[in-house]
C-alpha positions as CSV (number, residue, x, y, z in Angstrom):
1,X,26.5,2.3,-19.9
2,X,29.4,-0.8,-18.9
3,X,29.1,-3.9,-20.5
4,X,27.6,-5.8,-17.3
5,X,28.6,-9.8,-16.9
6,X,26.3,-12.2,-18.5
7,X,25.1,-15.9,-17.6
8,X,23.1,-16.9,-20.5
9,X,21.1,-15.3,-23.7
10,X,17.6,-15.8,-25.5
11,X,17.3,-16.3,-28.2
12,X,14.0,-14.5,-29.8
13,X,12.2,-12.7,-32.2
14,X,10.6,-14.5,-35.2
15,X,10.9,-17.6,-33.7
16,X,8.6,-20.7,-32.6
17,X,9.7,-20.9,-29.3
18,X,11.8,-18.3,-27.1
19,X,15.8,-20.3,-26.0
20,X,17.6,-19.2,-23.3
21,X,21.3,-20.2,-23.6
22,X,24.0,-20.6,-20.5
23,X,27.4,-20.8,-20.1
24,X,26.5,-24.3,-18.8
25,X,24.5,-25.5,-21.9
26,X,27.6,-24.1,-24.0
27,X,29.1,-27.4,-22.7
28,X,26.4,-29.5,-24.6
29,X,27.6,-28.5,-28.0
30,X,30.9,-28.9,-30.2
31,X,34.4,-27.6,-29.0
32,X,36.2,-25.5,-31.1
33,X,39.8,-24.6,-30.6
34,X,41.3,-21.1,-32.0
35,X,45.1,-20.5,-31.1
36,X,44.7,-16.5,-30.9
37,X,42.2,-13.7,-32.4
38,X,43.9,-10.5,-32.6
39,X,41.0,-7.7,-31.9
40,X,41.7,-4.6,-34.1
41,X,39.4,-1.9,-33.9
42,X,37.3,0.4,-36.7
43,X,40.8,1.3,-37.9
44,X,42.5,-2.1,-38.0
45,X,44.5,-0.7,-35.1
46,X,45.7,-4.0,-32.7
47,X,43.5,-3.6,-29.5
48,X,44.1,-6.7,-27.9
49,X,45.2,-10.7,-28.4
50,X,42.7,-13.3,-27.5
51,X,44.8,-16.9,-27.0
52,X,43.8,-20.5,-26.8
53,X,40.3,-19.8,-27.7
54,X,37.8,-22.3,-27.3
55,X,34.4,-21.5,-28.6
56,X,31.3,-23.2,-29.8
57,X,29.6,-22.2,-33.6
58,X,26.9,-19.6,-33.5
59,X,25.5,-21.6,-36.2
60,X,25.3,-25.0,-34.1
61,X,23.4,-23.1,-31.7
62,X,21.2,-21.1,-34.0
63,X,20.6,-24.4,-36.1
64,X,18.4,-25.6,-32.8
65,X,16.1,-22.7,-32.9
66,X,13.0,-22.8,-35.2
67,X,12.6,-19.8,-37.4
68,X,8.9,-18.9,-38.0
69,X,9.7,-19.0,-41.6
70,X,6.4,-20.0,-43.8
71,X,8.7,-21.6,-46.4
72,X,12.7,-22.6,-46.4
73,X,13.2,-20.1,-49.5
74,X,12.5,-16.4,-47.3
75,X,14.7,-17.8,-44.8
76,X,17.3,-15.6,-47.1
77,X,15.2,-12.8,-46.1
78,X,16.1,-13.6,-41.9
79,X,19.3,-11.6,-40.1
80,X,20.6,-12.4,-36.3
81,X,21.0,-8.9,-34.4
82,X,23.1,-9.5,-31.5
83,X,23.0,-7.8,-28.1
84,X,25.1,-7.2,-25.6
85,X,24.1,-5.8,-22.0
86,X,25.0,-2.3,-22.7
87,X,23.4,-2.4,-25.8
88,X,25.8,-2.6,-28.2
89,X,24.4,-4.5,-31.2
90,X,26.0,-5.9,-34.6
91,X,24.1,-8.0,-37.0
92,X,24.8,-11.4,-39.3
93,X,22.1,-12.5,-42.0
94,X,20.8,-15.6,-41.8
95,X,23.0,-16.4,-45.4
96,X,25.9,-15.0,-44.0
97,X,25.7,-17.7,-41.0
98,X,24.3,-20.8,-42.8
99,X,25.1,-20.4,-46.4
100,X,29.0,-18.8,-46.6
101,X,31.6,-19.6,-44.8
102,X,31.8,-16.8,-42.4
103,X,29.1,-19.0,-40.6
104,X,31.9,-21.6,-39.9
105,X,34.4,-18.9,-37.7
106,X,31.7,-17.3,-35.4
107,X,32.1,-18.5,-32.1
108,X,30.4,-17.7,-28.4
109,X,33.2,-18.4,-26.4
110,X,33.9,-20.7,-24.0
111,X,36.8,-19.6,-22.6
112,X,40.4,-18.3,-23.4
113,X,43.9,-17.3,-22.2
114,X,43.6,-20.2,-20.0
115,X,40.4,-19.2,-18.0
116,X,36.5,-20.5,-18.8
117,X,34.2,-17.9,-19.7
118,X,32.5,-18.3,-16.2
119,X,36.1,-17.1,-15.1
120,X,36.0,-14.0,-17.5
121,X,34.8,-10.7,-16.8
122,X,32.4,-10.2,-19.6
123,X,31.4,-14.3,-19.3
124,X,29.5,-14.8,-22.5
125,X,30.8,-13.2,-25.8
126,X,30.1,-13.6,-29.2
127,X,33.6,-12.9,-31.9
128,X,33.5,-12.8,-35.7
129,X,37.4,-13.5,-36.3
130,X,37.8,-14.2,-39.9
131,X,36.5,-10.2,-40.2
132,X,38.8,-7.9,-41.0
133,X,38.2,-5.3,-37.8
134,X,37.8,-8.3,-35.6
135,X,36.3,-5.4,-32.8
136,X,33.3,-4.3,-34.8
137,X,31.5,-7.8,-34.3
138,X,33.2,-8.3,-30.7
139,X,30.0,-8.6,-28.3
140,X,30.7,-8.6,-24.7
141,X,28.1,-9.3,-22.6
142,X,25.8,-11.1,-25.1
143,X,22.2,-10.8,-23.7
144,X,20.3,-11.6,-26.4
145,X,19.9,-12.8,-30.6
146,X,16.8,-11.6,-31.9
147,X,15.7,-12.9,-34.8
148,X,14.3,-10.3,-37.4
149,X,13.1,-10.3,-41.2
150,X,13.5,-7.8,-43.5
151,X,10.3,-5.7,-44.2
């Protein structure tokens, strides 16, 4: 299945309240400014070159959404699976995003190569680019974060 174009994502799962994101809100949060992202794929081959990125934090977005969490301590027990439309998935804990400092170089994109992500063809993505296989947490498409707990 294609990665199909996307608007806006929820945000769900184990969670209070259901939050549905759009490129518009994006606009509401923190500017981030990234002069390129090289995406390499599984093999650290060079698949592309993303320049003049502008992106907001996955965590300043995620830090707005109420986890249905019984005490602050399990919260280490929480992960974010994220979905793009063709159901490609990839996965952060909720340590990895609030309590290391991966959590301070994942961006939703706004925007790059000169064009706003309502300009772009897969409109909302999601990049990990302090990774080392920058591809593997590359969603196009982002649809949806559910929020999970491990059993």
């Amino acid at each position: 299945m294609p990665t199909l174009a996307t608007e806006s994502f929820t945000i769900d799962g184990k969670v209070k309240r259901t939050m549905t994101v759009s490129l518009s809100d994006l606009s509401s949060y923190g500017s981030h400014l990234i002069d390129s992202i090289v995406i390499k794929n599984h093999l650290g081959e060079r698949k592309s070159t993303l320049k003049n990125v502008k992106g907001v934090l996955l965590k300043d977005i995620l830090s707005k959404v109420e986890i249905d969490a019984e005490a602050p301590k399990v919260l280490s027990e929480y992960y974010f699976v994220c979905i793009a439309s063709d159901n490609y998935k990839v996965v952060f804990s909720w340590n990895e995003i609030f309590n290391n400092a991966t959590g301070n170089s994942v961006y939703i994109l706004t925007g790059h190569d000169g064009k706003p992500a309502s300009a772009l063809d897969n409109r909302v993505a999601l990049v990990s680019p302090k990774d080392e296989m920058t591809g593997r947490r590359y969603v196009k498409g982002l649809q949806k974060i559910v929020i999970e707990r491990v059993k």
